[in-house]
C-alpha positions in Angstrom: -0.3 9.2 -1.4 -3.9 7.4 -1.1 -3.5 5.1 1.7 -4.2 1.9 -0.2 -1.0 3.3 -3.0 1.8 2.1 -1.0 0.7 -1.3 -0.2 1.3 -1.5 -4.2 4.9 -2.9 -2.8 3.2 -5.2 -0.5 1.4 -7.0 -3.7 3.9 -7.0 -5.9 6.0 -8.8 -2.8 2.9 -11.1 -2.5 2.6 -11.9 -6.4 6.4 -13.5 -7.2 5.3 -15.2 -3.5 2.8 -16.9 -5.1 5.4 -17.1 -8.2 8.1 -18.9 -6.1 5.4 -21.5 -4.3 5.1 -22.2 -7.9 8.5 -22.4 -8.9 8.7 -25.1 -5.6 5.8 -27.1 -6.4 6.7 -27.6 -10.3 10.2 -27.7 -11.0 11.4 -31.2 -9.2 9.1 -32.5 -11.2 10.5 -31.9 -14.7 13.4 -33.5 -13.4 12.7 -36.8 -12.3 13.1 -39.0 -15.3 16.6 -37.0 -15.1 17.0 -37.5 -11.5 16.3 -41.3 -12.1 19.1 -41.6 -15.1 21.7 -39.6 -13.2 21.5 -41.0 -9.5 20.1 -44.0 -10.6 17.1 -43.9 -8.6 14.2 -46.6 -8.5 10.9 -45.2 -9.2 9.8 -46.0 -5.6 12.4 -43.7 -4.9 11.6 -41.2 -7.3 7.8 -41.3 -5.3 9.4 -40.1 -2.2 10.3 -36.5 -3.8 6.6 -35.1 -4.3 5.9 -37.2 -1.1 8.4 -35.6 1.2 7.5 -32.0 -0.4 3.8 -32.5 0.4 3.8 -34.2 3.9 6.8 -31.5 4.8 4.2 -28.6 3.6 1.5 -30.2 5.3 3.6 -29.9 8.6 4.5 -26.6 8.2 0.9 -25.2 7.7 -0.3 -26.9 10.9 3.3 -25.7 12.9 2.4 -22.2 11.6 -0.6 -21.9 13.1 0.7 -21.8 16.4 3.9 -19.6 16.1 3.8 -17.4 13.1 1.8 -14.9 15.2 4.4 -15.3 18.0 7.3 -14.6 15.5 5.6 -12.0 13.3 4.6 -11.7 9.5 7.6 -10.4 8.3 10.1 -12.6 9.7 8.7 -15.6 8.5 7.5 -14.3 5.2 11.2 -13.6 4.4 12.3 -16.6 5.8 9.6 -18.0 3.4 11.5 -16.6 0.2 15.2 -17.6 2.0 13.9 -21.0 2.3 12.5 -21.3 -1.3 15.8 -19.4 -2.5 18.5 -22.1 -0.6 16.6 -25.3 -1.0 16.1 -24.6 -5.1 19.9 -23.4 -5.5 20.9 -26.2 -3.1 18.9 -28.7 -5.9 21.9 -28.4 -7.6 24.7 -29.4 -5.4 23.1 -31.6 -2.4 22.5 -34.5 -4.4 26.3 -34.8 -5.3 27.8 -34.6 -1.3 25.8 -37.6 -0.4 26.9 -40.9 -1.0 23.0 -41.5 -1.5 22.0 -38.6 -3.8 18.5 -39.1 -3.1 19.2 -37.7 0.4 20.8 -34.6 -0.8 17.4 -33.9 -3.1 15.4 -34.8 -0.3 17.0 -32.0 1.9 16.7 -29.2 -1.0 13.5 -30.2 -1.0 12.6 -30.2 2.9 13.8 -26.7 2.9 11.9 -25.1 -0.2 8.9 -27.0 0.9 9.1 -25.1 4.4 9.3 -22.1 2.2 6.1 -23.1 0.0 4.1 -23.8 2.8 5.2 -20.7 5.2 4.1 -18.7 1.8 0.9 -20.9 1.3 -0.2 -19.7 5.4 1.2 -15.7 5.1 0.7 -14.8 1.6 -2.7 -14.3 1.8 -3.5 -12.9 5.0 -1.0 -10.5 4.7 -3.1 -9.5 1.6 -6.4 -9.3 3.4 -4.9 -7.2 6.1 -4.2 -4.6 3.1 -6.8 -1.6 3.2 -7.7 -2.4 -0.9 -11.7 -1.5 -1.3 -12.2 -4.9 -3.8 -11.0 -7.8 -1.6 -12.9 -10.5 -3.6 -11.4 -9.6 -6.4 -7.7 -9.4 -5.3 -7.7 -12.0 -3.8 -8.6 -14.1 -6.8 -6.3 -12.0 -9.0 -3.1 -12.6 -6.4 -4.1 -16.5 -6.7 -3.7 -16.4 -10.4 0.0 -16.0 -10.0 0.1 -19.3 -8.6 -1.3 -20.5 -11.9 1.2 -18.0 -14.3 4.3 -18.8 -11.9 3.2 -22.3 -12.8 3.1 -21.8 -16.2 6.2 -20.3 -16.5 8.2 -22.8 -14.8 7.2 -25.3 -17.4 7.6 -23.3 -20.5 10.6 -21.6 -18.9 12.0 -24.8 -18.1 11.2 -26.4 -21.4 12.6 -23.6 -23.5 16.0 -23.9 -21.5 16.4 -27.3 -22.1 15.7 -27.3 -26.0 18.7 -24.8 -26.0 20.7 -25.7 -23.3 20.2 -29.3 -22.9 19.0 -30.6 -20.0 22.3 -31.7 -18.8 22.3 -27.9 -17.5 19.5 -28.6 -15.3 21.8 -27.5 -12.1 22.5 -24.1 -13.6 18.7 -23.7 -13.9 18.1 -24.5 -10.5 19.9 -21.2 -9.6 18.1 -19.5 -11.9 15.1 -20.1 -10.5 16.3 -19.6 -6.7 17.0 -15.5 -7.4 13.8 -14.7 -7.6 12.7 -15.5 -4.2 16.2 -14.5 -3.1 15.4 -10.7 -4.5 12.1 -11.0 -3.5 13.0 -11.6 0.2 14.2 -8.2 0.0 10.8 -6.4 -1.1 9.4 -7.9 1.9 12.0 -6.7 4.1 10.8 -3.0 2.9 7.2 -3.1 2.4 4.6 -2.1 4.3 3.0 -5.4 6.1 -0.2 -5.4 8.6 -1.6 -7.6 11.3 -4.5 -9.4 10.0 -6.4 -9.3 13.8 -4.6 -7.3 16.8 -2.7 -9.1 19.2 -4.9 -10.6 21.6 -8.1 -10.2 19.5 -7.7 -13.5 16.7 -9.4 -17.1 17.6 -7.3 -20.0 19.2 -7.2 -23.1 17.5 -9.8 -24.5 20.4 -12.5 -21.8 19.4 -12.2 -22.5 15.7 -12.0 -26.2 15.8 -15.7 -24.9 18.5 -17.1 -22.7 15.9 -19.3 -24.5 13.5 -18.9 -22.5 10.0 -15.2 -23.3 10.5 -15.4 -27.1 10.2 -17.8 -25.7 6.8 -15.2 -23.9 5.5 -12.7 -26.7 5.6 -14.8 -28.9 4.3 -15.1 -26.3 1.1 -10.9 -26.2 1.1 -10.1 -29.6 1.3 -13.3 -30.0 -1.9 -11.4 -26.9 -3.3 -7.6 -28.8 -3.4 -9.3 -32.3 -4.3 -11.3 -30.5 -7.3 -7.9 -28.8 -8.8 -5.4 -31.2 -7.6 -7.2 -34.3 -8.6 -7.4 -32.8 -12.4 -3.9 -31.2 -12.6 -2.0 -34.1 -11.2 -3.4 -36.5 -13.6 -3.7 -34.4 -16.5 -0.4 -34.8 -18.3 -0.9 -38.8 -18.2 -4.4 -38.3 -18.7 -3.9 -36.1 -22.0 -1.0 -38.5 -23.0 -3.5 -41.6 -22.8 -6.3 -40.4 -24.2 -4.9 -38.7 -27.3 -1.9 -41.0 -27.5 1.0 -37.7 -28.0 4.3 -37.6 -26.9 5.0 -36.0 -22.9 6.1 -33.0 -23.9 2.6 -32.4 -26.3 0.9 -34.1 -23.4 2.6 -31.4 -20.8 1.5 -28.3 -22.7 -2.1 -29.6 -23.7 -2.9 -30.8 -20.1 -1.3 -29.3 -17.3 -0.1 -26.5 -18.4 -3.7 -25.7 -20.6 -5.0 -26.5 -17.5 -3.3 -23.9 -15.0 -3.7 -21.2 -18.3 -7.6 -21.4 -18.4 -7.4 -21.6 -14.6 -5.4 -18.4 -14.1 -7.5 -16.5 -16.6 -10.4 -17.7 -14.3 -8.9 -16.1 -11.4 -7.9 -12.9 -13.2 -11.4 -12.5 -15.1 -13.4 -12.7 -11.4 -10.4 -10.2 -10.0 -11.8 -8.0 -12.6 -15.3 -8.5 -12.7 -16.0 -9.7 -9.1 -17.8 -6.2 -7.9 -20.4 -7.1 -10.4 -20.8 -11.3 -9.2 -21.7 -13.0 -6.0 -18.7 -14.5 -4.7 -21.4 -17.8 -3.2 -23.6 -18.1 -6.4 -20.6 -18.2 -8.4 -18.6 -20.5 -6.6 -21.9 -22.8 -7.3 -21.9 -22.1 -10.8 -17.9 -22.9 -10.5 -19.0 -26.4 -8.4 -21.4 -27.4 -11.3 -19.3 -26.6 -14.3 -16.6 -28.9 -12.5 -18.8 -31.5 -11.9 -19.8 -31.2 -15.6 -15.7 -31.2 -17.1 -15.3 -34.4 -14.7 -18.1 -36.6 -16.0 -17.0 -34.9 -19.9 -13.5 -35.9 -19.5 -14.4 -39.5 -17.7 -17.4 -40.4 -20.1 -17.1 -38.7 -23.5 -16.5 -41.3 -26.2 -14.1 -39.0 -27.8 -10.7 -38.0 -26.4 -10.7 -34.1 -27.7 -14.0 -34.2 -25.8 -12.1 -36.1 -23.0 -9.7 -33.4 -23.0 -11.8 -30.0 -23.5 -13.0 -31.4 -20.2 -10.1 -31.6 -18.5 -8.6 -27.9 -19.6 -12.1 -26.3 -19.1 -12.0 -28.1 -15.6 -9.4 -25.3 -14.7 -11.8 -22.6 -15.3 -13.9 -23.9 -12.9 -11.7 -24.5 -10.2 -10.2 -20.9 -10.6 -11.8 -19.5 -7.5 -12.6 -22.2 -5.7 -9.5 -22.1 -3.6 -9.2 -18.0 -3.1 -12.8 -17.9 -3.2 -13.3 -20.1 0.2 -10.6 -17.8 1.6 -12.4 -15.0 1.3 -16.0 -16.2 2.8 -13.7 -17.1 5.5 -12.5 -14.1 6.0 -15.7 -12.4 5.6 -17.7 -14.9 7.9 -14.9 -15.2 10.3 -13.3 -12.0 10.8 -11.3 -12.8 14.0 -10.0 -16.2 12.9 -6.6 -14.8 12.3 -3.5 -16.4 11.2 -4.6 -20.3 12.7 -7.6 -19.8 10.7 -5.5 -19.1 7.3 -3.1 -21.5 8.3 -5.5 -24.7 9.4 -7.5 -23.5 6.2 -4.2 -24.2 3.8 -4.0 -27.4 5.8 -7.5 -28.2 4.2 -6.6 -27.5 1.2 -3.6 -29.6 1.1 -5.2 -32.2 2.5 -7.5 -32.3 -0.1 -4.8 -31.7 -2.8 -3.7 -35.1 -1.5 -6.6 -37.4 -1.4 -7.9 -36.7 -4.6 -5.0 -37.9 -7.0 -4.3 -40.6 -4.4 -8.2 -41.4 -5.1 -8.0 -41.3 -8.7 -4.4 -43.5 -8.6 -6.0 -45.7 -6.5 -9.2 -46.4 -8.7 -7.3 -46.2 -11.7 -5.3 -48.9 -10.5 -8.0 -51.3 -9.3 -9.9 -50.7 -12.9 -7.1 -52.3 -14.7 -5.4 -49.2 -15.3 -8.1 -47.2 -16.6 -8.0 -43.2 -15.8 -11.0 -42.8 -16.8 -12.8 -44.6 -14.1 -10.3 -42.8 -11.3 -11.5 -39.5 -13.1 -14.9 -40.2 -12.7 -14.4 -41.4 -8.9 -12.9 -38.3 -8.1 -16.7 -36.0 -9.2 -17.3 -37.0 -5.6 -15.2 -33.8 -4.6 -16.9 -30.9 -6.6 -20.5 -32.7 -5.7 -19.5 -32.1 -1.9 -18.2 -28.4 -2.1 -21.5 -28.2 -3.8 -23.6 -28.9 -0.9 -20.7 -27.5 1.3 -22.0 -23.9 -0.9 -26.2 -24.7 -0.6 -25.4 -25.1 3.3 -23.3 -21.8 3.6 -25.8 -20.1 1.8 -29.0 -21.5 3.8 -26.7 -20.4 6.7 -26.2 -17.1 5.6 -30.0 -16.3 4.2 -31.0 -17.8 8.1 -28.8 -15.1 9.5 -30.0 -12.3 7.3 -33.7 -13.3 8.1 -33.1 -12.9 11.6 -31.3 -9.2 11.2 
């Protein structure tokens, strides 16, 4: 058996990772106009859920910097998919033991968002470690499962309660928990390798010292902002623009969105021997900048929302992509690289829909203008990609 063959089991593990961190980021969601009829929960209240998951995963990637190399990959890779597992079936029962339900959700959701963000940190390193010839390109492809884990969750989701009823929601929260529960099991068995030998990766102090580091989280946090700051707002956006019901506005936005975004990531894992991973990324940064000023400034709202669906093509490989210069630029930044890199990119999938909510707000409602506010992210990871590339054209003149 080639030697590359049997870390098939290690992807596939990887994949339904990506999968479950899906699963974790979208499913709460679909639930909170339920969660607010059934509980009886403000809306304030209802804020705290994709607050707590957020700030809790946010935690967890700067903790796992410093001790996931202590523990080792596979422990905390299968606590990962545990974690995910207990806090989604837990979704179902929590809320009810508490004589304030919200704290029983908020506790499923503290334990799956450990998971998400313990998957966020290993997932791909544990990939780049693999000895696969074509790392650009599977690392873009394992990123797209993100995107069709996302997918599925909605349409999943959505199917279950047209037949169902959503009054079954707790039955579905099990549903969703096996997978990483089975899947904790394929990483119990597959082969996993050290990204950097012990001793040999970067401390935090000689990244934070290393110049192309602070670059490359400038790029991740531009990366998060770019796709976040779309995807969040999309539903409402599509919704307001086109005036159509949630569920219409749920399937043409977001979920258009993470469609055309995984294709993106699978037609560069296909293709990406052929491209430059840098110029493309460009070519990414100024399509994106182009669907933001589209979908903020076209007098018509399918134009308005061709721009915000074609948006996910270009964000596709921003996230991976940045990931994989890393790598490649920074070979012995190690796990805190990976992990202080997904802290970058959370970050950044926090400020920009707080920045389009927030100027949205102060325009008298108007999306648009939060939209158009937020084209300060792919303009940045831009010049982030012009400075990277003077870097590395510097570097090759002096070889």
């Amino acid at each position: 058996m080639p030697s590359s063959q049997k870390y098939r089991k290690t992807l596939l593990a990887c994949y339904l990772g990506f999968v479950t961190q899906a699963i974790a980021a979208n499913f709460a969601p679909l639930l909170f106009l339920t969660f607010k009829n059934t509980y009886l929960l403000s809306l304030e209240q209802i804020a705290a859920i994709p607050l707590v998951f957020f700030f809790t995963q946010l935690l967890t990637d700067l903790a796992a910097a410093r001790f996931v190399d202590r523990v080792g990959y596979r422990v905390c890779v299968v606590a990962s998919q545990l974690l995910s597992a207990f806090g989604l079936a837990l979704l179902a029962f929590l809320p009810d033991f508490f004589s304030v339900p919200l704290w029983g959700i908020l506790l499923a959701v503290i334990l799956y968002a450990i998971g998400s963000g313990l998957i966020e940190v290993l997932i791909s390193p544990i990939v780049e470690a693999c000895p696969f010839e074509n790392k650009d390109g599977m690392m873009s492809l394992l990123h797209s499962f993100y995107c069709w884990g996302s997918v599925g969750v909605i349409l999943g989701s959505t199917l279950f309660f047209v037949f169902f009823g959503i009054g079954h929601w707790r039955i579905l929260a099990i549903l969703w928990a096996i997978l990483p529960f089975c899947n904790a099991f394929n990483f119990v068995r597959c082969p996993i390798e050290r990204l950097v030998e012990d001793g040999e990766s970067m401390t935090i102090r000689q990244l934070f010292r290393t110049p192309i580091f602070w670059l490359m989280a400038l790029l991740m946090v531009c990366s998060g902002a770019s796709e976040l700051s779309m995807s969040q707002w999309a539903s409402a956006f599509t919704e307001s623009a086109l005036g159509v019901s949630k569920t219409v506005g749920d399937l043409a936005g977001p979920c258009l969105f993470a469609v055309l975004m995984g294709l993106a990531r699978a037609f560069y894992g296909k293709y990406s021997e052929k491209l430059d991973l840098t110029k493309t990324m460009l070519g990414c940064g100024v399509l994106c900048v182009c669907c933001y000023l589209l979908a903020s400034l076209a007098p018509s709202p399918i134009l308005g929302l061709a721009g915000c669906a074609v948006c996910g093509v270009s964000v596709g490989i921003m996230w991976p992509g940045t990931l994989r210069i890393s790598s490649q630029r920074c070979p012995k930044g190690g796990t805190a690289m990976f992990a202080l890199l997904a802290l970058g990119g959370d970050l950044g999938g926090s400020l920009g829909p707080t920045l389009v909510g927030s100027v949205s707000g102060a325009a008298d409602g108007s999306l648009k203008a939060g939209i158009l506010a937020a084209v300060i992210f792919p303009v940045l990871l831009i010049i982030g990609l012009l400075l990277l590339k003077k870097s590395f054209d510097s570097t090759s003149d002096h070889d």
